[in-house]
Structures are given as structure tokens and as C-alpha cells.
C-alpha positions as CSV (number, residue, x, y, z in Angstrom):
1,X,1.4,-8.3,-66.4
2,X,4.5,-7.3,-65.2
3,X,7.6,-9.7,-65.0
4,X,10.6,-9.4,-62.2
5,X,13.8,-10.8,-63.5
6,X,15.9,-12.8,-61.0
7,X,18.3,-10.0,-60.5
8,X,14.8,-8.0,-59.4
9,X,14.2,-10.4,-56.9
10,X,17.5,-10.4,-55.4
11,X,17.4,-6.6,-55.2
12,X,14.3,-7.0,-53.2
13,X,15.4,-9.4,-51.0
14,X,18.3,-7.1,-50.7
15,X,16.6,-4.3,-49.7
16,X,14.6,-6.1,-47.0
17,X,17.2,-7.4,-45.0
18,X,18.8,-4.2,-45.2
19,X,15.8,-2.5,-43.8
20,X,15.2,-5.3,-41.2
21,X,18.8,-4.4,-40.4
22,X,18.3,-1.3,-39.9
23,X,15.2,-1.3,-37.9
24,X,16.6,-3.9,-35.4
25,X,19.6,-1.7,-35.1
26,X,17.8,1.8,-33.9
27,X,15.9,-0.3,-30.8
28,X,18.1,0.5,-27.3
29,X,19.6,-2.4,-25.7
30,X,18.6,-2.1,-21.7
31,X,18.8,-4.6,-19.2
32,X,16.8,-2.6,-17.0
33,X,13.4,-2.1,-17.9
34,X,13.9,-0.3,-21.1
35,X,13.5,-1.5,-25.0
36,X,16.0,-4.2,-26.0
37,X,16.4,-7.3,-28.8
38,X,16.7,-10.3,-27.2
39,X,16.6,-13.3,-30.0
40,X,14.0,-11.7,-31.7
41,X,11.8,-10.7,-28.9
42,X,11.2,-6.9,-28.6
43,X,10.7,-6.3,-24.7
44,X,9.3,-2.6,-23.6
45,X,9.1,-2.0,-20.1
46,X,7.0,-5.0,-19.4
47,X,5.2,-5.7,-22.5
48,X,6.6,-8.6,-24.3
49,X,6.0,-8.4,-28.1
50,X,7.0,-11.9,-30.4
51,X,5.4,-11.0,-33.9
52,X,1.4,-9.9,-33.1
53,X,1.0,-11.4,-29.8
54,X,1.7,-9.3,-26.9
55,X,2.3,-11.2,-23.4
56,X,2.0,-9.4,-20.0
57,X,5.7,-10.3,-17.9
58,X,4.4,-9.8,-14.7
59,X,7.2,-8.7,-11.9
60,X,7.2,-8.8,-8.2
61,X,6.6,-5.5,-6.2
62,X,8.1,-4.8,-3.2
63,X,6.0,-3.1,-0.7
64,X,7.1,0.4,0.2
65,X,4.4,1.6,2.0
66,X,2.0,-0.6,4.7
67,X,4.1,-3.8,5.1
68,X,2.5,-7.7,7.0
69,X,4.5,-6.7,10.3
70,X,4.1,-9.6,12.1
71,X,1.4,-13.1,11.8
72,X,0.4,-14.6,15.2
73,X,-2.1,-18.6,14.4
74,X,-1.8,-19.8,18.5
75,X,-5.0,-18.4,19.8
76,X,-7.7,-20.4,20.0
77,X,-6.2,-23.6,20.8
78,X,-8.6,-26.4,23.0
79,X,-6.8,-26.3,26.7
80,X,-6.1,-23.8,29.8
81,X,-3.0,-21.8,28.6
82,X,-2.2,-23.6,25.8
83,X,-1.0,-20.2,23.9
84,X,1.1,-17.0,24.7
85,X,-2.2,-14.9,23.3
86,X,-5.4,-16.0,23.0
87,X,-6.5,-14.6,19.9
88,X,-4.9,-15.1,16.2
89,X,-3.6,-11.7,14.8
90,X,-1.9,-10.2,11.8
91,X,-0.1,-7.1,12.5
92,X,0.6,-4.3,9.8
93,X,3.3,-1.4,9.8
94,X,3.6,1.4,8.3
95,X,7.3,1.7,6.3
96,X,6.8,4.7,4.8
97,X,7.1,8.6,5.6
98,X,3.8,9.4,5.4
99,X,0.4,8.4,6.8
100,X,-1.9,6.1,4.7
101,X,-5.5,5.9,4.4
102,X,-6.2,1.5,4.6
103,X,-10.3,2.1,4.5
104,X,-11.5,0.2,2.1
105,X,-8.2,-2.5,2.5
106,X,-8.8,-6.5,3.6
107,X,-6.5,-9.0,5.1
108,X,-7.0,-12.4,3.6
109,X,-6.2,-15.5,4.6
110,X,-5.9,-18.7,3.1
111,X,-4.7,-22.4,4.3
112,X,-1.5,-23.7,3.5
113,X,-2.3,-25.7,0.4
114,X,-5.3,-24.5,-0.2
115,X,-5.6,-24.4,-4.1
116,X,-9.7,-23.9,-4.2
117,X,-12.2,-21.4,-3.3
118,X,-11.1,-17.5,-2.0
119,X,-9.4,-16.1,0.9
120,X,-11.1,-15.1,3.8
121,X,-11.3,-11.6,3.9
122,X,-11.5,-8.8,6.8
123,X,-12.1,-5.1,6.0
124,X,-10.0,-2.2,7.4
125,X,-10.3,1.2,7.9
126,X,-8.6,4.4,9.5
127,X,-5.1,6.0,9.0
128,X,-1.7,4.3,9.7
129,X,0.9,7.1,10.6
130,X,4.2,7.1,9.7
131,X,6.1,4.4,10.8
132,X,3.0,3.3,13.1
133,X,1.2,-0.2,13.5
134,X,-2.1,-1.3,13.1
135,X,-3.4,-4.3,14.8
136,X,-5.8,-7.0,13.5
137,X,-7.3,-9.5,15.9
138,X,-8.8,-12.6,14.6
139,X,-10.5,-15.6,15.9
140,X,-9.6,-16.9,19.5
141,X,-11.0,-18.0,22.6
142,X,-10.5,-17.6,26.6
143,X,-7.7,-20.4,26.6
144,X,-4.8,-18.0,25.8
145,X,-2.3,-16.6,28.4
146,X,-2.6,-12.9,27.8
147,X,-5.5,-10.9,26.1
148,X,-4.1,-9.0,23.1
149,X,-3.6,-4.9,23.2
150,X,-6.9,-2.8,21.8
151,X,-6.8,-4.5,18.3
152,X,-7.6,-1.3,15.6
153,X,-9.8,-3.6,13.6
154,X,-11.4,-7.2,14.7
155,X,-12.0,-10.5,12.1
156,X,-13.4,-13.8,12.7
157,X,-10.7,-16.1,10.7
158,X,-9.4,-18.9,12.0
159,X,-5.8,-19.1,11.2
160,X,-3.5,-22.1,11.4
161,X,-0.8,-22.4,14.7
162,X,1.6,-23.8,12.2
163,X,1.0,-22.9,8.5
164,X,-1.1,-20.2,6.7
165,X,-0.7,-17.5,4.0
166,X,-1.8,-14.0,4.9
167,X,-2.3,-11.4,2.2
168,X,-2.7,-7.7,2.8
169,X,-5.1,-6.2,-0.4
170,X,-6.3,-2.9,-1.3
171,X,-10.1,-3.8,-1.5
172,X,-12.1,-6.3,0.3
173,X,-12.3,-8.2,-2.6
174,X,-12.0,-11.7,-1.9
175,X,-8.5,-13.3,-3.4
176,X,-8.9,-16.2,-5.7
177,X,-6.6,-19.6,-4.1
178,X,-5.4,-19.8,-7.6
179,X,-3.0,-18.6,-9.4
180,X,0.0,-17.6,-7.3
181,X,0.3,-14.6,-6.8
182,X,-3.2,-14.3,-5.7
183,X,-5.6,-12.1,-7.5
184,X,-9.1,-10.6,-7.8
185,X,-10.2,-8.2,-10.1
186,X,-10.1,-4.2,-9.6
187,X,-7.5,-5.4,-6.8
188,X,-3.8,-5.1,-5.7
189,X,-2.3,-7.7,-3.9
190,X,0.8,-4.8,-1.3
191,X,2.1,-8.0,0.7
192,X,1.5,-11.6,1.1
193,X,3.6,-14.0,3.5
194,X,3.4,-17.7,3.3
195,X,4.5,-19.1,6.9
196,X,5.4,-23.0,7.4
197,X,5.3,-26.1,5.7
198,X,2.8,-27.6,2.5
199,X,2.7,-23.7,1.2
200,X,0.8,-23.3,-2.4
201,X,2.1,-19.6,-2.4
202,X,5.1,-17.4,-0.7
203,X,6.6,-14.4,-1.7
204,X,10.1,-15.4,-2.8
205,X,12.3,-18.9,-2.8
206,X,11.0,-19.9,0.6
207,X,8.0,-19.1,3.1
208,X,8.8,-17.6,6.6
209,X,9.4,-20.2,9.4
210,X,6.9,-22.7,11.0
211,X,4.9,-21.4,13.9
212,X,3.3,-22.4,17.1
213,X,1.0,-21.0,19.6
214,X,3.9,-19.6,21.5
215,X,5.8,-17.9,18.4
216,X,4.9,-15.7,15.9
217,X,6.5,-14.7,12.2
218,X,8.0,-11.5,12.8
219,X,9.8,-9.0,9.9
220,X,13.3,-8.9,10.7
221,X,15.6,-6.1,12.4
222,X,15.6,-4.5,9.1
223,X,11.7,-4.2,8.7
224,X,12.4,-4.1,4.8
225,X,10.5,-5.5,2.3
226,X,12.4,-8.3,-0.1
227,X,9.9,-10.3,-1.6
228,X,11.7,-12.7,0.5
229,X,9.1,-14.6,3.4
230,X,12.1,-16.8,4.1
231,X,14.6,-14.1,4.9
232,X,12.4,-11.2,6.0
233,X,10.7,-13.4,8.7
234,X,11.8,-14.9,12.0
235,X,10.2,-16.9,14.6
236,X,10.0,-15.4,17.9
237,X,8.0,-14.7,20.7
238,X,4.5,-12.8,19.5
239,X,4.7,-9.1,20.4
240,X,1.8,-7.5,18.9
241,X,1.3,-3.7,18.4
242,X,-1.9,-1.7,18.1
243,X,-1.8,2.0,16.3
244,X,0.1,4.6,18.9
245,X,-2.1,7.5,17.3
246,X,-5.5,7.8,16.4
247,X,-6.9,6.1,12.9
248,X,-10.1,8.6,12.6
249,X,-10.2,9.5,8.6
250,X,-11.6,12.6,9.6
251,X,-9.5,15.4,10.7
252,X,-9.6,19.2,11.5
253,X,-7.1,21.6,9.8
254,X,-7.6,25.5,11.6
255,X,-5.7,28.5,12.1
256,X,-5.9,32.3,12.0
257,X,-5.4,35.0,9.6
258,X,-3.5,37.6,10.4
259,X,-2.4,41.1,10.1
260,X,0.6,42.0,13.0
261,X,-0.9,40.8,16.3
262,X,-4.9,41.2,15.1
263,X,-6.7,39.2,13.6
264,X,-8.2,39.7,9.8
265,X,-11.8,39.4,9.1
266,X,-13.7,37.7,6.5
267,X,-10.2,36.6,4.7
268,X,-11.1,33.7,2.0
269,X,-9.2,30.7,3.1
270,X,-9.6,27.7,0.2
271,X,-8.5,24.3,1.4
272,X,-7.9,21.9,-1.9
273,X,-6.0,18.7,-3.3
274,X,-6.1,15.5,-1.2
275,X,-9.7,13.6,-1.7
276,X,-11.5,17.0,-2.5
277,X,-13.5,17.1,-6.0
278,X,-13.9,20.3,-5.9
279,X,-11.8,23.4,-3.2
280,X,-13.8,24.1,-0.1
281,X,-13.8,28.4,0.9
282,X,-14.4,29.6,4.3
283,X,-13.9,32.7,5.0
284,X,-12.2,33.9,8.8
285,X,-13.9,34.9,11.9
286,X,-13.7,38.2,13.5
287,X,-10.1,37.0,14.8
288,X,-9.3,35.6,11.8
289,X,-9.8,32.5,12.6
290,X,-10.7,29.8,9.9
291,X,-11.7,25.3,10.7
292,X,-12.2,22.8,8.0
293,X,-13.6,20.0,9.3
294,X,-14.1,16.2,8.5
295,X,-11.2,16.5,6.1
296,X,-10.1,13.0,4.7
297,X,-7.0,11.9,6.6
298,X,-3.8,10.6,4.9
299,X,-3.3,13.3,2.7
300,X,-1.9,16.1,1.0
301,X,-3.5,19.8,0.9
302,X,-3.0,22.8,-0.3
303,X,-4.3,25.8,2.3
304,X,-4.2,29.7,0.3
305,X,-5.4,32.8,1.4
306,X,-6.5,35.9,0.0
307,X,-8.7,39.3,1.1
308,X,-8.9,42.9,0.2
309,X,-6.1,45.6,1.2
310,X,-3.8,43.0,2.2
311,X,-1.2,41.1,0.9
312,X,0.3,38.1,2.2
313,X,4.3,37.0,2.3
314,X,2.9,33.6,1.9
315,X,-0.2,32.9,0.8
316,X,0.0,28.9,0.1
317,X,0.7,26.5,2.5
318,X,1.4,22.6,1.5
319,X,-0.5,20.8,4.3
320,X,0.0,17.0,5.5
321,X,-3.1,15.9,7.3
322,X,-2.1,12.8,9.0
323,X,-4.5,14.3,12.5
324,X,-6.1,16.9,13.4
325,X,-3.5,20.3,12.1
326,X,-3.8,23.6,13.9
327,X,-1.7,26.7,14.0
328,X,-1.9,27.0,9.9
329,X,-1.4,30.9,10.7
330,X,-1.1,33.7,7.7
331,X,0.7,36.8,8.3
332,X,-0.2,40.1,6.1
333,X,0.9,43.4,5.3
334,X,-1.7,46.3,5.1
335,X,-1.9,48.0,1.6
């Protein structure tokens, strides 16, 4: 059996802490999302790791894309114009610079300290342009002033005057009431605003203001999203806003083929990207022209061309397919 003198044993303790040392020292120090050493904690992006166990440090996203615009609770209330509209309704924008495809998305809500059970869910669908709105109306009754605009999808919840939390989700997945943040599995919570008093969940330090059947919570001037309910929201008078352009999913995207003023025949135009699994070939009419149809809206394609003794200055176009797209024209040279 071997024996270690002291002196051995302090040259291997030695060499440890040199090697610890020199380990600790090759790992970044970030403050913003990257590795650092904080007290003995190795932090990578958001995976905390303290010795084997590895802990999840979940972070608040700010919505960039379809935004809770505005939350209406007055309708429905018990006398003769005893509310400015007389149905609930949550109201959704569209922030960002392109179109987005919500089918399949819910708004959920849940009472203001309500801690048990899931949220209430209705199910969306259709395209919200850029910068557009999309209007949900929800429960109500004849007692309300003024009828709300064409709402672009219709619910049955029953939301508070005063106090609620409204959450806008990428599935129709019911939310569980607990934890806060809500969550349900295979789901993404995009926004959720907490509005009055006795809240169990708000994004932020503070829910948006208290409501009543004659005000609404409305996103400020800014129409950003901060995380903040207390500071993105005001009370005001309800203004709702259905969609300005059609929501269908399914759009056309035509054009001709051409060669100087005429028309080329039996071109192959391939249409791919987007929701496609595979590229879709048609090939153009005896003007040249060429239609896809029931193409997903919402999203990005790529249109080519290609046919025999011609060539084409451009033969890829990058298409966005937010409605129906014509004029997608090719110009060739004979060869």
C-alpha cells in the first residue's frame, strides 16, 4: 500500500486550489445574460447551476407582438343604462410590423383573487395586421347604452366591473389560478393584466386601475409593453376597436409571367416557406398568369420562377401574405 507523506498531502491540496483557481477564473463575468461567478453560483443565460442541481430563473417577457389593448367588465349590469356598452370585452392590438396568425390563441380570464380552479378560456382565430385590433366580446345583456362594434371573435365570460385578470395565451389551453404567472402546459402566457383591487396576479409592482361599467383599462399613449399593469394602463372612457382588415387565414397570392408585354406560357412558378411542408408548383396560363390559393395568412413566402428559353432578372420574390397579394409579376429575356 502506498503511503503519502504530509508534504504529499499539502502538494495536493496545493494543486487543487490552484486548479479551482484557475477554472473560476476562465468563466466571463456578465451582468447581462451571459456566464458569470456570483458567490459561487455559476449563472448561464438562465440556468442557475449551485453544485449538481440546476434551477430554472424564470424572467418576465415583454410582449412585442399582439398586446391586451384595452379590458372593458360594465356590460351586463341588472338596470336600464346602467353601462356605457352592454357587453364585457377585451380588446387586442397588434404592436408589431407584421401580421400574425392568433388561430389557435385564447383569452382567459380569472377573478380577482381567485387562487383555485383555471381560467375561463375563449378561442381565437384569423390574422391581426400590422398595427390592427381585434375585438373580443364577452358576456352582456340589453341593459347597456351602446351595442359594441362587429366584435372579430365572441365568448360567454362574465367579467368583473371592478376587478379581474385577463390573460392573452397561445393555445386554448385552460390557465391554472396558481402559480403567478399563470401557466398550462405546451402553453405561453404573451400578456396578462390584473385590473383593480384584491389581485392574486399582475404583471409588474402594481395592477392597472379599478374599473366601472362606464370606464375601461386602456394601454397608455405609448401602447408599449412594460410588464408594468400599473403604469401601462389608464382608466378612461371604453373605446373599443374591431379589426380594420379582414382576419380570413386564407389568402390568394397571383400574378403573371412575363416576357416584354406578352405573356409566358407554362412557366413553373413554386410558392414555398410560410406554413408549407412541402413547395407547391403551378405552372402559368396562356397569359402567364399563375394563383395560389387558400395560402395560410400571416406569413412569409418565397415565390421563384423558372421555364425554358428564358431567363429572368429576378426570379425570387420574398412575399408577405398578410391578404390576398396580386401583381407578383416576373419579367424575362428571350434566350
Amino acid at each position: 500500500m502506498k503511503r503519502f507523506s504530509s508534504s504529499s498531502r499539502r502538494l495536493r491540496s496545493l494543486t487543487l486550489i490552484i486548479g479551482l483557481a484557475l477554472l473560476f477564473s476562465v468563466l466571463p463575468l456578465s451582468t447581462n445574460g451571459q456566464t458569470r461567478l456570483t458567490r459561487g453560483v455559476v449563472t448561464r443565460g438562465e440556468d442557475t447551476v449551485r453544485g449538481i442541481d440546476l434551477v430554472r430563473a424564470e424572467s418576465p417577457s415583454v410582449s412585442t407582438s399582439v398586446v391586451i389593448n384595452e379590458v372593458y367588465g360594465g356590460g351586463g349590469c341588472g338596470t336600464a343604462g346602467c353601462s356605457t356598452y352592454g357587453n364585457d370585452f377585451i380588446e387586442l392590438k397588434n404592436i408589431s410590423a407584421v401580421g400574425v396568425n392568433i388561430t389557435g390563441w385564447s383569452v382567459q380570464y380569472k377573478s380577482a383573487g381567485g387562487n383555485t380552479g383555471v381560467y375561463a378560456v375563449t378561442p381565437l382565430s384569423g390574422i391581426i395586421k400590422a398595427g390592427d385590433t381585434f375585438l373580443v366580446a364577452e358576456a352582456g345583456n340589453a341593459n347597456g347604452v351602446n351595442p359594441l362594434p362587429t366584435p372579430n371573435a365572441t365568448g360567454t365570460i362574465a367579467m368583473s366591473a371592478t376587478a379581474g385578470k385577463v390573460a392573452l395565451v397561445n393555445t386554448t389551453t385552460p390557465l391554472d389560478a396558481v402559480p403567478c404567472p399563470p401557466t398550462a402546459a405546451g402553453s405561453t402566457l404573451i400578456d396578462l393584466v390584473g385590473y383593480g383591487t384584491g389581485l392574486s396576479c399582475f404583471e409588474g409592482t402594481s395592477g392597472a386601475p379599478a374599473l366601472s361599467t362606464t370606464t375601461s383599462a386602456a394601454r397608455n399613449a405609448a401602447g408599449l409593453d412594460t410588464d408594468q399593469n400599473g403604469t401601462d394602463f389608464v382608466s378612461a372612457a371604453p373605446t373599443p376597436q374591431t379589426a380594420a382588415f379582414p382576419t380570413a387565414a386564407g389568402v390568394s397570392i397571383s400574378g403573371r409571367v412575363m416576357s416584354g408585354d406578352r405573356g409566358i406560357r407554362n412557366a413553373f412558378v413554386t410558392i414555398s416557406g410560410g406554413d408549407l411542408g412541402q413547395p407547391i408548383t403551378v405552372s402559368s396560363g396562356p397569359r402567364g398568369e399563375f394563383v395560389f390559393n387558400d395560402i395560410a395568412a400571416g406569413r412569409t413566402y418565397i415565390v421563384s420562377v423558372a421555364a425554358r428559353r428564358f431567363q429572368f432578372n429576378n426570379s425570387s420574390l420574398i412575399i408577405e401574405a398578410n391578404d390576398n397579394v396580386a401583381g407578383i409579376n416576373f419579367y424575362a429575356d428571350g434566350r
